[in-house]
ZADO-1210 file (C-alpha; in nm, 4 decimals, padded with zeros to 6 digits):
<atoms>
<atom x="09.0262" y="10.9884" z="09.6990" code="UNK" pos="1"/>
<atom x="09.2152" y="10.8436" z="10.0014" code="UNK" pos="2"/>
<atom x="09.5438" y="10.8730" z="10.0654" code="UNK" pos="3"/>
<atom x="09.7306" y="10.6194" z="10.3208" code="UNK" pos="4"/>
<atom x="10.0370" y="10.7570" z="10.4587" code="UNK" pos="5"/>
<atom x="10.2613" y="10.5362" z="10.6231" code="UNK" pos="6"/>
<atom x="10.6221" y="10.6198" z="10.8176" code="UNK" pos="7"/>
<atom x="10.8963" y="10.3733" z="10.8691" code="UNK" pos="8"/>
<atom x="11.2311" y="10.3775" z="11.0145" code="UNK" pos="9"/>
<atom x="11.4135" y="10.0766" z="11.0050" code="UNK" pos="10"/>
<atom x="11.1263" y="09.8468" z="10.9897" code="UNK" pos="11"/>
<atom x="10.9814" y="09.5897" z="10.7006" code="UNK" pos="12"/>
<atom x="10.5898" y="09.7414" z="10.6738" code="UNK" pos="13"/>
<atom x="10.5927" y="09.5641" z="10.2762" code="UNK" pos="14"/>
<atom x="10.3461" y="09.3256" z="10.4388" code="UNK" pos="15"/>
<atom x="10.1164" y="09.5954" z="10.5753" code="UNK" pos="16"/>
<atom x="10.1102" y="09.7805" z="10.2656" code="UNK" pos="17"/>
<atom x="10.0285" y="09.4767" z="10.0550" code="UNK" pos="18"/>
<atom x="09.7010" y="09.3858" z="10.2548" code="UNK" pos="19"/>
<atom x="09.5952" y="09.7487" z="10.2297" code="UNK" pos="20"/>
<atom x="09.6476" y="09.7656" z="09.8542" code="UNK" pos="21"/>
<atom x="09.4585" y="09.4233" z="09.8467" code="UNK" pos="22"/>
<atom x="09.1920" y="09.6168" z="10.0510" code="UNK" pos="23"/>
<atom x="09.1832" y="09.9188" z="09.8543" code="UNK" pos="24"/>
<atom x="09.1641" y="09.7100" z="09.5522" code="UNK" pos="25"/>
<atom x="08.8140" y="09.5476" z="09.6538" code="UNK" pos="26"/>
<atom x="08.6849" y="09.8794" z="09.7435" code="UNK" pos="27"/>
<atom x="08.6612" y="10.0234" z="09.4148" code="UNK" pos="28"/>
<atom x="08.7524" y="10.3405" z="09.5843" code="UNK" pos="29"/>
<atom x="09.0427" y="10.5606" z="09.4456" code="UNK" pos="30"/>
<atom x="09.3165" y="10.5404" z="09.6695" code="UNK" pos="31"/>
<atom x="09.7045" y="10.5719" z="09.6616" code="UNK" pos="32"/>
<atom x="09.9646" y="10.4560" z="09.9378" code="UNK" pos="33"/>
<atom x="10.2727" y="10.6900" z="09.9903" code="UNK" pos="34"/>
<atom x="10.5749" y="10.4992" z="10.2616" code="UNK" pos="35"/>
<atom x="10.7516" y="10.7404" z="10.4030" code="UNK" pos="36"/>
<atom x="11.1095" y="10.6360" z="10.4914" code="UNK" pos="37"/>
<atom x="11.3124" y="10.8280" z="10.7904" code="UNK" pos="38"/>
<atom x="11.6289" y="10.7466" z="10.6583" code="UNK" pos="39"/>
<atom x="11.6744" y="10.3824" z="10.7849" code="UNK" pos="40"/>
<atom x="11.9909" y="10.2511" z="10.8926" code="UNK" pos="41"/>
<atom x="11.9023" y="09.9192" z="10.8453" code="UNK" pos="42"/>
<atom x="11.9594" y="09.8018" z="10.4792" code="UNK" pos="43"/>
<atom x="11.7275" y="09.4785" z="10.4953" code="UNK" pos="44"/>
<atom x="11.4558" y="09.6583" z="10.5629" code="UNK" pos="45"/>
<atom x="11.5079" y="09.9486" z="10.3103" code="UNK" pos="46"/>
<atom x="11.5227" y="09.6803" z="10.0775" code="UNK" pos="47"/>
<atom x="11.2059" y="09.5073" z="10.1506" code="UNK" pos="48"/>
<atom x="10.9969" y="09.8355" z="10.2003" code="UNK" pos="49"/>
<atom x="11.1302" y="09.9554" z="09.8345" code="UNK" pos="50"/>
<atom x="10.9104" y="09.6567" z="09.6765" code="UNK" pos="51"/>
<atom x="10.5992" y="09.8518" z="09.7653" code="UNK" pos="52"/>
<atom x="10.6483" y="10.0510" z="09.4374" code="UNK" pos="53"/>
<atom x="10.5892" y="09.7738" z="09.2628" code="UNK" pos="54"/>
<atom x="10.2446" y="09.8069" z="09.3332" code="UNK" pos="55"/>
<atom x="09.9993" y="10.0092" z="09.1658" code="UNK" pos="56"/>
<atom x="09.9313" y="10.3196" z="09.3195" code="UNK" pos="57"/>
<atom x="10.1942" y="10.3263" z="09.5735" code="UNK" pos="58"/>
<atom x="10.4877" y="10.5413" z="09.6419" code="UNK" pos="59"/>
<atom x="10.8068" y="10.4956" z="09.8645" code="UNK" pos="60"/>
<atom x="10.9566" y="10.8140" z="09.9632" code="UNK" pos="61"/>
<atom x="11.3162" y="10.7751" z="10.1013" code="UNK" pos="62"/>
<atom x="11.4642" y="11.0731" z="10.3066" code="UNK" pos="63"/>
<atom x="11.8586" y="11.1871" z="10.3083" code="UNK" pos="64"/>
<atom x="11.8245" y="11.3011" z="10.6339" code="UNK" pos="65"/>
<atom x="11.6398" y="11.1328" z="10.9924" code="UNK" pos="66"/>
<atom x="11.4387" y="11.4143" z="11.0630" code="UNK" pos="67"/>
<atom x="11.1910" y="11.2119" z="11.3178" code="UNK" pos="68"/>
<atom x="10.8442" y="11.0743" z="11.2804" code="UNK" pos="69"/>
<atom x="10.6327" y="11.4089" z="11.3124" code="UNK" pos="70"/>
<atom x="10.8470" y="11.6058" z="11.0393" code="UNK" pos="71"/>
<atom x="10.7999" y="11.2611" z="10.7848" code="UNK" pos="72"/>
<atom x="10.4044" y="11.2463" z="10.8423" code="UNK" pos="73"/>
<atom x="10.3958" y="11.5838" z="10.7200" code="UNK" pos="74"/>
<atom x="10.6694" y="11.5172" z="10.4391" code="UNK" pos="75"/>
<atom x="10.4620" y="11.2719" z="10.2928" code="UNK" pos="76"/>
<atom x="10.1178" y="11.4406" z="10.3870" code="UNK" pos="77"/>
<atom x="10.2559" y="11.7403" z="10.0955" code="UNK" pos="78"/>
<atom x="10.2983" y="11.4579" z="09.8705" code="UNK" pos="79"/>
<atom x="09.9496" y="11.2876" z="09.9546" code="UNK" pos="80"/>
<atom x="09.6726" y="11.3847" z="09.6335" code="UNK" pos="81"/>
<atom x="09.3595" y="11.2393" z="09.8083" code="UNK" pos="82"/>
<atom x="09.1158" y="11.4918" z="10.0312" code="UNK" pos="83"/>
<atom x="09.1163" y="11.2170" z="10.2868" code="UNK" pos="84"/>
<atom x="09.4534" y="11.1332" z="10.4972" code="UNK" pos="85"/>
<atom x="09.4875" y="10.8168" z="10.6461" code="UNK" pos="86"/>
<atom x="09.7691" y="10.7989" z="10.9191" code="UNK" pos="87"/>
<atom x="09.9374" y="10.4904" z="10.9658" code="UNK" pos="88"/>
<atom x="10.2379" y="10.3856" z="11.1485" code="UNK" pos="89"/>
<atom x="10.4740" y="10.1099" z="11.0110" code="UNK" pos="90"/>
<atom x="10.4100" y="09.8445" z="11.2986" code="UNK" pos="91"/>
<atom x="10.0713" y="09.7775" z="11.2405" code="UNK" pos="92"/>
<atom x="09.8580" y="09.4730" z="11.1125" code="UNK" pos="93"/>
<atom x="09.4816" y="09.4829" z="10.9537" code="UNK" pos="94"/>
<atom x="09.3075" y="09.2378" z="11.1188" code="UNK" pos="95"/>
<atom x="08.9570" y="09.3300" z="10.9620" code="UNK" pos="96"/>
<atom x="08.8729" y="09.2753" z="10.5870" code="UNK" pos="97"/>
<atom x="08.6496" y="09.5941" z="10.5998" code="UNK" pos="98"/>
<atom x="08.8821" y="09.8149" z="10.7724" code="UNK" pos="99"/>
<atom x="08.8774" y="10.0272" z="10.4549" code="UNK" pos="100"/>
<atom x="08.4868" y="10.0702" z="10.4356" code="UNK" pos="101"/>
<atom x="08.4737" y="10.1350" z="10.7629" code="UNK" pos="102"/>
<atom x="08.6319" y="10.4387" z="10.7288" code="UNK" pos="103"/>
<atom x="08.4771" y="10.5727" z="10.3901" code="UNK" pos="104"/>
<atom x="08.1597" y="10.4838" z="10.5840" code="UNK" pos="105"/>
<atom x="08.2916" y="10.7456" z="10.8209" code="UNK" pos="106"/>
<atom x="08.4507" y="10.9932" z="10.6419" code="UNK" pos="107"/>
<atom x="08.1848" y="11.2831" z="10.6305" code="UNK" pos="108"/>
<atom x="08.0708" y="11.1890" z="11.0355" code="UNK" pos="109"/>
<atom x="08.3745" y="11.4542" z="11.0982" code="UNK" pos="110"/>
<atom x="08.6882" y="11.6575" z="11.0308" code="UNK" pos="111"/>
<atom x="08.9070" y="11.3562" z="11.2244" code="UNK" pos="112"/>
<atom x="08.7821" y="10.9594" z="11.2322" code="UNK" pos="113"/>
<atom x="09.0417" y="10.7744" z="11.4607" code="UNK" pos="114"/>
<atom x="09.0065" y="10.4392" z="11.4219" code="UNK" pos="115"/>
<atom x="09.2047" y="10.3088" z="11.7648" code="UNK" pos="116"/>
<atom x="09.4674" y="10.0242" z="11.8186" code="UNK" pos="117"/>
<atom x="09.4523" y="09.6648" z="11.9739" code="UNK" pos="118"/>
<atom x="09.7691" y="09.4886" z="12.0951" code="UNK" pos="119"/>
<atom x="09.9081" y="09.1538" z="11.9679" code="UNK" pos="120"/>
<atom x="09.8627" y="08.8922" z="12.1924" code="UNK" pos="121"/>
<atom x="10.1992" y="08.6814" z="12.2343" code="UNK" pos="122"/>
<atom x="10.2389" y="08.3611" z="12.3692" code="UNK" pos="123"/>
<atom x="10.4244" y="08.3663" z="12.6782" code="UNK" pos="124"/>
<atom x="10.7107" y="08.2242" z="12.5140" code="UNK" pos="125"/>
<atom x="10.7568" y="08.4833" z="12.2766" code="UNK" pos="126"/>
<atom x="10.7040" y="08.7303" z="12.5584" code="UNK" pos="127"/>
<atom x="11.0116" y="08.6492" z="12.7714" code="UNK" pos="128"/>
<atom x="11.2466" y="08.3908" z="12.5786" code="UNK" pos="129"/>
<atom x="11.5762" y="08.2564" z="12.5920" code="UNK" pos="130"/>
<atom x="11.7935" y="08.2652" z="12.2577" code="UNK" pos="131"/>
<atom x="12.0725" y="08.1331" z="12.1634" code="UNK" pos="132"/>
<atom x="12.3585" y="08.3244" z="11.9340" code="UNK" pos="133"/>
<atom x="12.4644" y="08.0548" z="11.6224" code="UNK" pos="134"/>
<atom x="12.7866" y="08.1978" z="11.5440" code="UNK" pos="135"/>
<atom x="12.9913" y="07.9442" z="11.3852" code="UNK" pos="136"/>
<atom x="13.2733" y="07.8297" z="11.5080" code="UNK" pos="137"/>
<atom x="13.2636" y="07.9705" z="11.8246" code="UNK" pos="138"/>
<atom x="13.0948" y="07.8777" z="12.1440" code="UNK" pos="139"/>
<atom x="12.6989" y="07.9684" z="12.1446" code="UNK" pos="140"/>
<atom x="12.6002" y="08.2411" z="12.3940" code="UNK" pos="141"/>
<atom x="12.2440" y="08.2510" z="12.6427" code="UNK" pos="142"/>
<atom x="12.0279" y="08.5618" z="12.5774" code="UNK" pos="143"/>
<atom x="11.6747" y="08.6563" z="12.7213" code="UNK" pos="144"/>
<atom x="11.4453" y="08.8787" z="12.4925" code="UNK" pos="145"/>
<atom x="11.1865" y="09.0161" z="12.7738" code="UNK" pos="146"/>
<atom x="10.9327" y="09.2232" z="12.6520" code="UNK" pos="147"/>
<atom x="10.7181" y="09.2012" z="12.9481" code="UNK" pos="148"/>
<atom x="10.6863" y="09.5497" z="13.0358" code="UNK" pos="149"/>
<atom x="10.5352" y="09.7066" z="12.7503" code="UNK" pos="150"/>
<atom x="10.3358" y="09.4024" z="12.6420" code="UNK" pos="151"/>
<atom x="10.1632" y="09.4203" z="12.9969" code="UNK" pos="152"/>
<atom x="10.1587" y="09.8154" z="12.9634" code="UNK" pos="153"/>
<atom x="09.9609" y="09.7808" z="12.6545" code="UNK" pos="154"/>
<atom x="09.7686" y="09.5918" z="12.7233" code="UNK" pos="155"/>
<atom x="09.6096" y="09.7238" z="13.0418" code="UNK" pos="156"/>
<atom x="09.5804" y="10.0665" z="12.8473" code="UNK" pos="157"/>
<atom x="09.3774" y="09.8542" z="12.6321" code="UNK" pos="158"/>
<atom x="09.0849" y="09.7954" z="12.8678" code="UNK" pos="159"/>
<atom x="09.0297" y="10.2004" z="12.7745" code="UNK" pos="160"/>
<atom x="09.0456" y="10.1813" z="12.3972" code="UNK" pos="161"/>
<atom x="08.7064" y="10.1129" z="12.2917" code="UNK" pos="162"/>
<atom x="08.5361" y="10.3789" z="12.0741" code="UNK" pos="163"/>
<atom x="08.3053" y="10.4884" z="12.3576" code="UNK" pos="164"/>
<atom x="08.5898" y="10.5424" z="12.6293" code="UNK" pos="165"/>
<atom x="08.8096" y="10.7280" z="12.3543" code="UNK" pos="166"/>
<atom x="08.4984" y="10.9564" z="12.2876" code="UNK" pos="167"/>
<atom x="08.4652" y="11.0668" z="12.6556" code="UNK" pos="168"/>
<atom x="08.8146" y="11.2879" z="12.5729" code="UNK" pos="169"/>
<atom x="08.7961" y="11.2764" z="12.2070" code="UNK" pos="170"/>
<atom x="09.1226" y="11.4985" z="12.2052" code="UNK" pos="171"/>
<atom x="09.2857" y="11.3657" z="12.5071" code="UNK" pos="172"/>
<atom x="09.2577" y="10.9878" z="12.3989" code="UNK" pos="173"/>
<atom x="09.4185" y="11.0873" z="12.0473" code="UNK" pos="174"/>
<atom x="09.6487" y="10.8828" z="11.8840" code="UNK" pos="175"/>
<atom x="09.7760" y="10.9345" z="11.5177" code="UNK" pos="176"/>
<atom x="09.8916" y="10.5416" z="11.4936" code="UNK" pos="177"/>
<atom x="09.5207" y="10.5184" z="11.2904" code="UNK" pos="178"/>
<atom x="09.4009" y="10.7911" z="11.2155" code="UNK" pos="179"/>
<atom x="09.2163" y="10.9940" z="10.9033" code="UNK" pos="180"/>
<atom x="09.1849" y="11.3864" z="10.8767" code="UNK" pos="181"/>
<atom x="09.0214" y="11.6101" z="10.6021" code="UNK" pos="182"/>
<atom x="09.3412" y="11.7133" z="10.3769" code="UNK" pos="183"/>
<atom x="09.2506" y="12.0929" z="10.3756" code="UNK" pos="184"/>
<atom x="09.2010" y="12.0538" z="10.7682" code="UNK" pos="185"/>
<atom x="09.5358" y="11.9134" z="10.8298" code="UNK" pos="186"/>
<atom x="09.7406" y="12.1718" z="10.6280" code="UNK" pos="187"/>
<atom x="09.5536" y="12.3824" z="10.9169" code="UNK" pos="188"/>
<atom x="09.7167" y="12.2143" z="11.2033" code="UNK" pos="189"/>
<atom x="09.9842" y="11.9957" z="11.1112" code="UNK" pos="190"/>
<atom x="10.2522" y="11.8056" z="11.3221" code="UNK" pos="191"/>
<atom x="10.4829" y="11.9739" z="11.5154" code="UNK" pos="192"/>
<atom x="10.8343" y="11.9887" z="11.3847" code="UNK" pos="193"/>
<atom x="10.9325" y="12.0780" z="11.7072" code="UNK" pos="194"/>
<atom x="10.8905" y="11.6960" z="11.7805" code="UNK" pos="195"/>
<atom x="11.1938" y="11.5541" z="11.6621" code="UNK" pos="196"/>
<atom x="11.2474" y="11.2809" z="11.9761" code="UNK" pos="197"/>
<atom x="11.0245" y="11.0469" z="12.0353" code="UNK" pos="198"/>
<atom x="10.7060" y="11.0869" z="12.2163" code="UNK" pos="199"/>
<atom x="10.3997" y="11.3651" z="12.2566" code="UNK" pos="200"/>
<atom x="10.4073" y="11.4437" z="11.8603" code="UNK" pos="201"/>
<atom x="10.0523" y="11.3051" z="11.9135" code="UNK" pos="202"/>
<atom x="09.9710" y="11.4733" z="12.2218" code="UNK" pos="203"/>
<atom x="10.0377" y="11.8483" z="12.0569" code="UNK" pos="204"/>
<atom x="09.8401" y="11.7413" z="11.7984" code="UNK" pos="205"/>
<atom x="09.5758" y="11.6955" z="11.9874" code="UNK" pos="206"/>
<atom x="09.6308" y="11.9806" z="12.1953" code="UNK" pos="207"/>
<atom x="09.6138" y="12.1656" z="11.7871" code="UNK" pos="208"/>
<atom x="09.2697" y="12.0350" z="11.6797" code="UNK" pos="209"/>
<atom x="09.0997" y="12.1372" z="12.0116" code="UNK" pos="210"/>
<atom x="09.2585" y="12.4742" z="12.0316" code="UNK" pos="211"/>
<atom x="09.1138" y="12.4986" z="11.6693" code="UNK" pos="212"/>
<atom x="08.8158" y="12.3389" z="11.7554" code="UNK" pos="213"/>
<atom x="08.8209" y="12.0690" z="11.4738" code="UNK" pos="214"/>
<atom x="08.5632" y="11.7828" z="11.4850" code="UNK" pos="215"/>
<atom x="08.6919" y="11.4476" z="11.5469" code="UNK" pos="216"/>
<atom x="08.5081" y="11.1697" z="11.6347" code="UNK" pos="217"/>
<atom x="08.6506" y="10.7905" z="11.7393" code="UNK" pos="218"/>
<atom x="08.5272" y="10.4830" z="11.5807" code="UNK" pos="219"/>
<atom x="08.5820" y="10.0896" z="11.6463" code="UNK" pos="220"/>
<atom x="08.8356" y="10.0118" z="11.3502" code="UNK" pos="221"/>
<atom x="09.1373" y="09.9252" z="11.5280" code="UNK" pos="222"/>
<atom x="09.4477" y="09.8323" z="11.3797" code="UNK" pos="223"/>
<atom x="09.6888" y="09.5712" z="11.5593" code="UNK" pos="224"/>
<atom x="10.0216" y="09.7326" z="11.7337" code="UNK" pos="225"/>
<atom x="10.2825" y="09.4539" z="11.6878" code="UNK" pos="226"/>
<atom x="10.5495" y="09.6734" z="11.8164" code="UNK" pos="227"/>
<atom x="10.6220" y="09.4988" z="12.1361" code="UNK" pos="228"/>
<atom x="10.9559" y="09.6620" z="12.2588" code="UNK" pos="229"/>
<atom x="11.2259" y="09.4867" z="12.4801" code="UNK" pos="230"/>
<atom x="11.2039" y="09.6105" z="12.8520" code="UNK" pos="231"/>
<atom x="11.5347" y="09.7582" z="12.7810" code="UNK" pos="232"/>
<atom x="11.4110" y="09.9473" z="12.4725" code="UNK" pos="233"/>
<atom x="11.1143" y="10.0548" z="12.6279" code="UNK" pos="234"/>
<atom x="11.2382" y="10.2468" z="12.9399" code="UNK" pos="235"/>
<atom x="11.4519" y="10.3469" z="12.6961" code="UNK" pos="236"/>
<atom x="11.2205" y="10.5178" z="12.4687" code="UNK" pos="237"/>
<atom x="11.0141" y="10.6428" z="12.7969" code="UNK" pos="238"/>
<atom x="11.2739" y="10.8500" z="12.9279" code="UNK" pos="239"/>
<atom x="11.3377" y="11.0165" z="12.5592" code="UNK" pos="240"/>
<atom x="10.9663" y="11.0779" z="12.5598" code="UNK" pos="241"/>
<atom x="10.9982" y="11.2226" z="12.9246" code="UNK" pos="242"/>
<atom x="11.2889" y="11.4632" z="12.7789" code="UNK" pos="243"/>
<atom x="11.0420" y="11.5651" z="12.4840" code="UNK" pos="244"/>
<atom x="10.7585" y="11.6676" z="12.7120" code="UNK" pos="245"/>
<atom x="10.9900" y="11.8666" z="12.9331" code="UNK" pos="246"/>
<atom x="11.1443" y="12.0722" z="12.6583" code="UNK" pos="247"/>
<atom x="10.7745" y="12.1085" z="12.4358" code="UNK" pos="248"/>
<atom x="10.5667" y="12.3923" z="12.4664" code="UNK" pos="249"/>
<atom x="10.2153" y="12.3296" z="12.4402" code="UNK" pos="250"/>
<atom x="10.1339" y="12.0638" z="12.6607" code="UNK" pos="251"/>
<atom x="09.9426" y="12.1101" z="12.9411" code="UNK" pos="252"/>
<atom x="09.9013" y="11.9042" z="13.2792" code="UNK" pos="253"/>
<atom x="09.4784" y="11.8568" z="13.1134" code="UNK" pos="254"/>
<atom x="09.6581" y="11.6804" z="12.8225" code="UNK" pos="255"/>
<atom x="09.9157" y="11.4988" z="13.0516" code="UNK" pos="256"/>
<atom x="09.8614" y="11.2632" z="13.3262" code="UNK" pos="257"/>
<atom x="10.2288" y="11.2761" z="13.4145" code="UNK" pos="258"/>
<atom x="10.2715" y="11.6553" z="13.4093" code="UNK" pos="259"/>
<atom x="09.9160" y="11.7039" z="13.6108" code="UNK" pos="260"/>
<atom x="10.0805" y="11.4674" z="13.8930" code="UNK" pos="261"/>
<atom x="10.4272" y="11.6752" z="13.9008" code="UNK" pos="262"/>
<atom x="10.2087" y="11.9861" z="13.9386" code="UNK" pos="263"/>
<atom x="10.0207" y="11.8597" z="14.2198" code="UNK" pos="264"/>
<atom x="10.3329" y="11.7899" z="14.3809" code="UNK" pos="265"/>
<atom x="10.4710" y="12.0965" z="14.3304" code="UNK" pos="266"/>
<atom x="10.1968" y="12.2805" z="14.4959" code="UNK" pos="267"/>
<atom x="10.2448" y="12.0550" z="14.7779" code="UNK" pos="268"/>
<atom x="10.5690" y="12.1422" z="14.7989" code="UNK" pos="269"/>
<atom x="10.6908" y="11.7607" z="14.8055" code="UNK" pos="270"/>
<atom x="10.8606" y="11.7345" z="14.4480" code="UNK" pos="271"/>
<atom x="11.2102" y="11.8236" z="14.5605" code="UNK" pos="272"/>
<atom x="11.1649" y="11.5122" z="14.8565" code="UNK" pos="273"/>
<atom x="10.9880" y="11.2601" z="14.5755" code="UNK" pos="274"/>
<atom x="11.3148" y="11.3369" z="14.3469" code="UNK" pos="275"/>
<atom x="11.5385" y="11.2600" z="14.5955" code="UNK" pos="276"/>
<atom x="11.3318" y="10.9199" z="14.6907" code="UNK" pos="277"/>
<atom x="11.3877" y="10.8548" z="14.2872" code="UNK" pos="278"/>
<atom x="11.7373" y="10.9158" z="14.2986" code="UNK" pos="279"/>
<atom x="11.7665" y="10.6670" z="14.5606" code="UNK" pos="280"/>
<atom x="11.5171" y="10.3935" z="14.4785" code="UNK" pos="281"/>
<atom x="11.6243" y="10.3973" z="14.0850" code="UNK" pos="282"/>
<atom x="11.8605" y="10.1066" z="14.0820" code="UNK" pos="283"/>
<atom x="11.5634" y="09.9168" z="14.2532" code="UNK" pos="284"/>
<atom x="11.3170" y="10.0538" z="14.0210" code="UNK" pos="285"/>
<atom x="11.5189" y="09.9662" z="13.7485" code="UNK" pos="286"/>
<atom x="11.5290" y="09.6195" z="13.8423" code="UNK" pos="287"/>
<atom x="11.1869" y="09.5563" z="13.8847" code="UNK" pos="288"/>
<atom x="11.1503" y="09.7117" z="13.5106" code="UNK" pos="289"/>
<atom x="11.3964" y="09.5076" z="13.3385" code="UNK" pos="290"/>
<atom x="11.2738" y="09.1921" z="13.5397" code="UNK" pos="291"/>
<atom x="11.0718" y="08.9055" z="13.4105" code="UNK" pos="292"/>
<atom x="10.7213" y="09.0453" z="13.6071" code="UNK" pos="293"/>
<atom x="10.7680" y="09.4715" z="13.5813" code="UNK" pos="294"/>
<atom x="10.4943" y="09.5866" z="13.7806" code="UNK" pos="295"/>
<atom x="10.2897" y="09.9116" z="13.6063" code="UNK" pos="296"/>
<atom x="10.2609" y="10.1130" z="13.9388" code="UNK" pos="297"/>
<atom x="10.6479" y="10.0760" z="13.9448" code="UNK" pos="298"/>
<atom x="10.6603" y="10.2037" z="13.6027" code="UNK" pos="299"/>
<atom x="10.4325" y="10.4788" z="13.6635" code="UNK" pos="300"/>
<atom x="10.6103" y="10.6082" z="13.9606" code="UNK" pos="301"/>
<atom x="10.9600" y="10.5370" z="13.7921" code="UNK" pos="302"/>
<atom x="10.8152" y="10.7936" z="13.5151" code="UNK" pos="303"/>
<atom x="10.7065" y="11.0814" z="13.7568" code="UNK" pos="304"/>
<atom x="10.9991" y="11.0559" z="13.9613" code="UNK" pos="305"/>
<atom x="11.2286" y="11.0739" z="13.6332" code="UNK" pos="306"/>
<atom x="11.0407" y="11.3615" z="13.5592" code="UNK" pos="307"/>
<atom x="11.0912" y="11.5116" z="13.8405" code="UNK" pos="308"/>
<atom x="11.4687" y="11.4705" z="13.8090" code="UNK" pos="309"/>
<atom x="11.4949" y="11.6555" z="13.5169" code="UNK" pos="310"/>
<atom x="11.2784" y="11.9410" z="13.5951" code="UNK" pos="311"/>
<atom x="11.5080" y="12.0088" z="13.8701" code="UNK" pos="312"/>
<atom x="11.8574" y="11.9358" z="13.6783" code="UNK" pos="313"/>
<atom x="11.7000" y="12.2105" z="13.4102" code="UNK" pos="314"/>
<atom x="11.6180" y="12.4404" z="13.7390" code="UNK" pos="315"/>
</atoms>
């Protein structure tokens, strides 16, 4: 039996859920599909995600509390019946009728089968566009939604997504967006709690099944990420990642890019001058970010000198 566990937090994933059921369905395999729900704030999308229980074999499993994404993936793993769980996360889209086979066709190769990501590709309108508020009665008001920044970020980092590139670092290149472990192998490991911010839940657990030396192998069965944040969303959700790998224990600078650079330029004794340069170049950064073309080595240098910033403010 397979068990798909999906988390949400104030997003509609009814849609998902119905074309894996559909799936499912045609595989004649016995399967059940537990949402787990982080205590979403927003009402329309509670609403929607509640239908799933109106299919057969599928569970939605509100929370009282926001307890963040690791703590709900393992909330709903105790739940999960099936000796095979299949991580999901809410913003996906199956793209591939035998997504489903794929992995049962897997499922003995190893302890972990990570099936990988792709990112949506947007028009360019929908990729930096200009809306328009329609409040009645009163005069209409000129927005951009840019989303140029993590759309290009995503999809650069998916030139290194195939199976073959993931396999070079099988625990490195983890990601639990699609992902399926033995049942009795992840009540071993599971996620850390610790993780209640986002960003570097999956890097941990990582970090877990090679310190445990768990099999995992990485397949081409991608799922679609359709999760394209704002620019302003995104930096925003960098720099709460950047606070979570400063205060968790665990990761090392072999299982972060970021942290292996700081390192470096600590034992060069040139951190305390790059986090001043940051300090002084952020505004500029910043702008380039935000902007309509963000460029990725500006991002990546915005990151490290952030980090840097912190390290020294907890100093």
């Amino acid at each position: 039996m397979i068990s798909i566990l999906i988390s949400t937090y104030n997003y509609n994933c009814y849609r998902l859920v119905s074309d894996l059921h559909r799936l499912c369905e045609a595989s004649g395999t016995d399967y059940e599909i537990l949402v787990g729900d982080d205590c979403s704030r927003d009402q329309l999308s509670v609403i929607a995600n509640m239908k799933v229980k109106e299919l057969s074999h599928c569970q939605y499993l509100p929370s009282t509390e926001n307890c963040g994404l690791a703590c709900t993936r393992n909330r709903i793993a105790l739940a999960a019946s099936g000796e095979h769980l299949l991580f999901i996360d809410c913003d996906a889209r199956v793209d591939d009728e035998k997504f489903i086979l794929r992995y049962l066709q897997h499922a003995d190769d190893a302890d972990v089968v990570v099936g990988g990501l792709t990112t949506v590709t947007l028009p360019p309108d929908e990729i930096v566009s200009r809306c328009e508020t329609a409040d009645l009665g009163r005069p209409h008001s000129v927005f951009v939604v840019n989303r140029s920044l993590r759309y290009r970020y995503e999809h650069d980092a998916d030139l290194h997504r195939s199976a073959t590139e993931r396999n070079r670092q099988p625990y490195h290149s983890l990601t639990c967006f699609n992902l399926m472990i033995r049942r009795e192998v992840f009540m071993q490991v599971k996620f850390c709690e610790q993780c209640r911010q986002y960003g570097y839940e999956d890097v941990l657990f990582g970090a877990e099944l090679q310190a445990q030396g768990i099999s995992i192998i990485h397949i081409d069965n991608p799922l679609t990420h359709l999760g394209i944040d704002t620019n302003q969303q995104f930096l925003q959700k960098t720099e709460t990642a950047l606070h979570s790998l400063l205060q968790l224990d665990g990761i090392t600078s072999s299982a972060s890019r970021l942290k292996h650079h700081a390192e470096r330029l600590h034992s060069l004794h040139l951190a305390p001058l790059a986090a001043h340069a940051f300090k002084l170049m952020k505004p500029l950064l910043r702008r380039n970010l935000l902007g309509s073309h963000p460029s990725l080595f500006v991002f990546s240098a915005y990151k490290l000198g952030y980090f840097l910033c912190l390290e020294r403010e907890k100093a």
